[in-house]
C-alpha positions as a Markdown table, in Angstrom:
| # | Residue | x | y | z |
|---|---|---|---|---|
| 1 | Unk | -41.1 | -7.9 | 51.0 |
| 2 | Unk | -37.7 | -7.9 | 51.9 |
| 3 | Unk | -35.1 | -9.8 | 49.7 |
| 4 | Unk | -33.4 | -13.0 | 50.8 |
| 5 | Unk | -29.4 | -12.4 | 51.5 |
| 6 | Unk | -27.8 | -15.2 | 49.8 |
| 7 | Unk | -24.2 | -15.5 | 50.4 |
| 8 | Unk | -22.7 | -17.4 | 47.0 |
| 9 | Unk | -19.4 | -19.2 | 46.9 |
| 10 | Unk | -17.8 | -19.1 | 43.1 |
| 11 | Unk | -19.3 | -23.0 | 42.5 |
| 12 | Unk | -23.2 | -20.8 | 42.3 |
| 13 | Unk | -21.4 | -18.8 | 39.2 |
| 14 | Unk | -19.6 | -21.3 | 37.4 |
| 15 | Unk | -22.6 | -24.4 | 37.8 |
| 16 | Unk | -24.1 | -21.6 | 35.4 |
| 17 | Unk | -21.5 | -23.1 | 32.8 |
| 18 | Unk | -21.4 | -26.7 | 33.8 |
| 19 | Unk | -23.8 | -29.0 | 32.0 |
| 20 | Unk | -24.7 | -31.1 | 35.0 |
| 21 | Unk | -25.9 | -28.2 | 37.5 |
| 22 | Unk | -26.9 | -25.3 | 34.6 |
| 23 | Unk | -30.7 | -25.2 | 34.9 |
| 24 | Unk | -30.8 | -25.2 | 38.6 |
| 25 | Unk | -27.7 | -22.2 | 38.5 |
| 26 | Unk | -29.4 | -20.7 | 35.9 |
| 27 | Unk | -32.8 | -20.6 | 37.2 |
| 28 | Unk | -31.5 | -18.8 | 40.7 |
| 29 | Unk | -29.6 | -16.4 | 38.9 |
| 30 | Unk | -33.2 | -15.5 | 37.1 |
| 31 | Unk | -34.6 | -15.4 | 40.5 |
| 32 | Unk | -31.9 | -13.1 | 41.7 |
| 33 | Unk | -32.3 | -10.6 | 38.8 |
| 34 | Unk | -36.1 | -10.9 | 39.2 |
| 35 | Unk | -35.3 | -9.1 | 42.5 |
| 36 | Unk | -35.9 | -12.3 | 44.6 |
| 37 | Unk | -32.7 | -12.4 | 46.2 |
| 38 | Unk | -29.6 | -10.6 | 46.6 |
| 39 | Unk | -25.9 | -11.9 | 46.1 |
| 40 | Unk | -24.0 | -11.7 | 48.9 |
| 41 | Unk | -19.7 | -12.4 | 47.6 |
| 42 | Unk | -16.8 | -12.2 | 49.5 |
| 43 | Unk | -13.2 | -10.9 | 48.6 |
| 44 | Unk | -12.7 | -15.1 | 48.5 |
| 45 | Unk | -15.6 | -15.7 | 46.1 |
| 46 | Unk | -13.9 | -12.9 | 43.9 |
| 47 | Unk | -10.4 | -14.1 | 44.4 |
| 48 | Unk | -12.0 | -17.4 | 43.2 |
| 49 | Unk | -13.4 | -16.1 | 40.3 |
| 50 | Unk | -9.9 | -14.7 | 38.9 |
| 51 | Unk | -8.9 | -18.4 | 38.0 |
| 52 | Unk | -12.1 | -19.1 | 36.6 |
| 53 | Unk | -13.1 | -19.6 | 32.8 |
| 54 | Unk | -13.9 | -16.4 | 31.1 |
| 55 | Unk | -16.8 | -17.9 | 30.2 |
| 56 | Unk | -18.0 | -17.7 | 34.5 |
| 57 | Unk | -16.3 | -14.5 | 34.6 |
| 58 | Unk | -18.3 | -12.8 | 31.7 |
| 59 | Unk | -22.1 | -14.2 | 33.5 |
| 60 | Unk | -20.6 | -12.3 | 36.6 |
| 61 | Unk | -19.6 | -9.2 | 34.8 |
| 62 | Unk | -23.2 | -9.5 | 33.1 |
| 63 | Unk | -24.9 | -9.2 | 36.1 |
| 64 | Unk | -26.7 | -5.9 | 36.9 |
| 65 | Unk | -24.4 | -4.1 | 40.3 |
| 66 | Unk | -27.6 | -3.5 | 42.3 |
| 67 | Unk | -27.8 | -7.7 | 42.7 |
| 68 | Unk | -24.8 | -7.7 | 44.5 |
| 69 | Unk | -24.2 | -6.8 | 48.4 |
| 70 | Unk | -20.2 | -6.8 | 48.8 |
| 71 | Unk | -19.5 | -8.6 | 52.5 |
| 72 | Unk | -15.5 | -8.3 | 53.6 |
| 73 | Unk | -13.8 | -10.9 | 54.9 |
| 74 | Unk | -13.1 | -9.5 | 58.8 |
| 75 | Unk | -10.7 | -10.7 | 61.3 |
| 76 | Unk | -14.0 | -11.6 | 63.2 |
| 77 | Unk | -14.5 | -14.0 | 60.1 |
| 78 | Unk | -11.2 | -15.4 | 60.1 |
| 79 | Unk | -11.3 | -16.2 | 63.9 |
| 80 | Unk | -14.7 | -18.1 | 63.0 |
| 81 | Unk | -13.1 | -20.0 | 60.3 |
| 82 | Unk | -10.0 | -20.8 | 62.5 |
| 83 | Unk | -13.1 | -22.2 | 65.3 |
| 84 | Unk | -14.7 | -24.3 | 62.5 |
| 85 | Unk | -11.4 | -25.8 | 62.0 |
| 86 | Unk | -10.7 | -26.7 | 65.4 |
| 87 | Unk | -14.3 | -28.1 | 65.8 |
| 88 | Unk | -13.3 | -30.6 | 63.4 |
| 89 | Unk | -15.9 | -29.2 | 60.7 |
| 90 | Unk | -13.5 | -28.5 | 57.8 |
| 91 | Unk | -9.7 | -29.4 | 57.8 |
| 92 | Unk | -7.0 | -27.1 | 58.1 |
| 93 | Unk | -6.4 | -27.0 | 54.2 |
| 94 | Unk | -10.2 | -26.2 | 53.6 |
| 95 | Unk | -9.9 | -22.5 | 55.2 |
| 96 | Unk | -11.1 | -20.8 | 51.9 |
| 97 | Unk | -14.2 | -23.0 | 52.7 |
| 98 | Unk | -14.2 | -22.0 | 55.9 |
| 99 | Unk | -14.0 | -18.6 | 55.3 |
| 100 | Unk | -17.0 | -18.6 | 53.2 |
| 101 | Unk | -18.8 | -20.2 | 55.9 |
| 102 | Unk | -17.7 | -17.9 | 58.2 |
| 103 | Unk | -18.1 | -14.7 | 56.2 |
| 104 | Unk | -21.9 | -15.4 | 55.5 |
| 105 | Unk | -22.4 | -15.8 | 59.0 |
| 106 | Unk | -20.7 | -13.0 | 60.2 |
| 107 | Unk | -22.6 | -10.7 | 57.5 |
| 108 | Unk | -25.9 | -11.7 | 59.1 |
| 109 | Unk | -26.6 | -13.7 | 55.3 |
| 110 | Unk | -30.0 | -15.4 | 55.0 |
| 111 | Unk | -28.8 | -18.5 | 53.3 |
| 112 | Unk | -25.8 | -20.4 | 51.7 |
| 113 | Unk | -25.4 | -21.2 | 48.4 |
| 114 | Unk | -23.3 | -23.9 | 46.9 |
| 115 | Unk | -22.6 | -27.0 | 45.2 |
| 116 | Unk | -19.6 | -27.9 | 47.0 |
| 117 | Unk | -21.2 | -30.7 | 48.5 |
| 118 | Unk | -18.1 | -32.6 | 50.0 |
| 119 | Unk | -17.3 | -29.1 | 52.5 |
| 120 | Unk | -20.3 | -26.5 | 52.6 |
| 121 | Unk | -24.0 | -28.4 | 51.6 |
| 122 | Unk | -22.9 | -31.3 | 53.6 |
| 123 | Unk | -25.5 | -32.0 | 56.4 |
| 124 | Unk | -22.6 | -33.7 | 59.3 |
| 125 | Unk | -20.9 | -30.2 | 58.3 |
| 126 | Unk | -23.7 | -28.0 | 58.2 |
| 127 | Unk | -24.3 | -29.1 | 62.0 |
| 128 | Unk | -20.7 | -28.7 | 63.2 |
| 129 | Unk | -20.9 | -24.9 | 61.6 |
| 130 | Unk | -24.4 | -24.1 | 63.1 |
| 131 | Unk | -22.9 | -25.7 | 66.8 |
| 132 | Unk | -19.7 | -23.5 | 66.4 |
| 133 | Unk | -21.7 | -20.5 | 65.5 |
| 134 | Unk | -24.3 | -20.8 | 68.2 |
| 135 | Unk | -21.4 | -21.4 | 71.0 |
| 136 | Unk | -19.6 | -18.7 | 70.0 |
| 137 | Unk | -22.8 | -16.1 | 69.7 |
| 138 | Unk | -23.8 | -16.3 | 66.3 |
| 139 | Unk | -27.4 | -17.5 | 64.5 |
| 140 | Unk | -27.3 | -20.8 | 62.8 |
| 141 | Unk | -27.4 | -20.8 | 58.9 |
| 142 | Unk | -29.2 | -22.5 | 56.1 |
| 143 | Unk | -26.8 | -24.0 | 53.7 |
| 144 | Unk | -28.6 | -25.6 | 50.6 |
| 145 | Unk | -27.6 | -25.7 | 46.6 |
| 146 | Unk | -29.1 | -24.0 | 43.9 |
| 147 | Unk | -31.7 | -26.6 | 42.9 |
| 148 | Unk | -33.5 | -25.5 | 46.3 |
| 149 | Unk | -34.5 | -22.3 | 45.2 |
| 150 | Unk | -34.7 | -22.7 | 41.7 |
| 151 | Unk | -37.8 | -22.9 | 41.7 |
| 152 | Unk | -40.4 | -20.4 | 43.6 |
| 153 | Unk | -44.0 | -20.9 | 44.5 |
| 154 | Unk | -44.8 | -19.3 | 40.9 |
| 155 | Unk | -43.7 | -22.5 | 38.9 |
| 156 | Unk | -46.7 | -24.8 | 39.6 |
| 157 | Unk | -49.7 | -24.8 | 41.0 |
| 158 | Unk | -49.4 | -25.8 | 44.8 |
C-alpha cells in the first residue's frame, strides 16, 4: 500500500512536547515511523523549527531521514499563498500560514497536519483554501490535527 503524504507544519513537532496535545503528536509520529505515513516539511516548517525549543528540535533530529519527503517552497506556491490572501482565507500577516497551505497543495500532499486551529484546521478556512485551489486548478485538501490519525484501525476492534 502506498504511504499517506502528510505535509506537517512545525505545531505537529513541537505538540510532541506540549502536555495538552502530546499523546495524539506522539501517537502520529509512531504511525509515521511505523511506515504509515510520510512527512512532508517545507523550508518554512524548517525555518520554524530554528526558533523552536531544543527539546522539538532534538524529536526532529531523532527521526530516521527516510520519514521525511523535502517539498520546496516554489514561486507557484507563493502565488497560491498571495490567492488565499486575496480570497479573504488568511490575512496578509498570516503568509507563513499560507505558505504552508499552499506548499502542500502544490506538492500534490495527501493530507494536512496541524494544531493551528485559529489559521490551518479551521473548517470556514479549510473551505476558502479548497475553493481557491479548485478555481485556480488545483485538488482540494484534507486538513485535520493529529488526534485524527492517531489512531489506526489496529487500536480497537471495529
Amino acid at each position: 500500500m502506498r504511504q499517506i503524504r502528510v505535509y506537517v507544519d512545525t505545531s505537529v513537532f513541537g505538540g510532541a512536547r506540549d502536555e495538552e496535545f502530546q499523546d495524539a503528536s506522539l501517537r502520529f509520529l509512531d504511525r509515521v515511523r511505523n511506515g504509515d505515513y510520510r512527512l512532508l516539511v517545507s523550508p518554512i516548517t524548517y525555518g520554524e523549527l530554528e526558533g523552536a525549543p531544543a527539546a522539538v528540535r532534538q524529536l526532529v533530529a531523532e527521526l530516521p531521514d527516510v520519514v521525511f519527503e523535502h517539498v520546496p517552497t516554489t514561486d507557484e506556491a507563493h502565488e497560491l499563498a498571495r490567492a488565499y490572501i486575496a480570497a479573504g482565507a488568511l490575512g496578509a500577516a498570516s503568509l507563513d500560514d499560507a505558505l504552508h497551505v499552499a506548499t502542500a497543495t502544490v506538492a500534490g500532499a495527501d493530507l494536512i497536519l496541524s494544531w493551528n486551529f485559529r489559521h490551518i484546521v479551521n473548517y470556514d478556512r479549510i473551505r476558502k483554501f479548497n475553493a481557491v485551489n479548485l478555481m485556480k486548478g488545483y485538488q482540494s485538501i484534507s486538513v485535520c490535527s493529529p488526534l485524527e490519525v492517531a489512531y489506526g484501525d489496529e487500536d480497537e476492534a471495529v
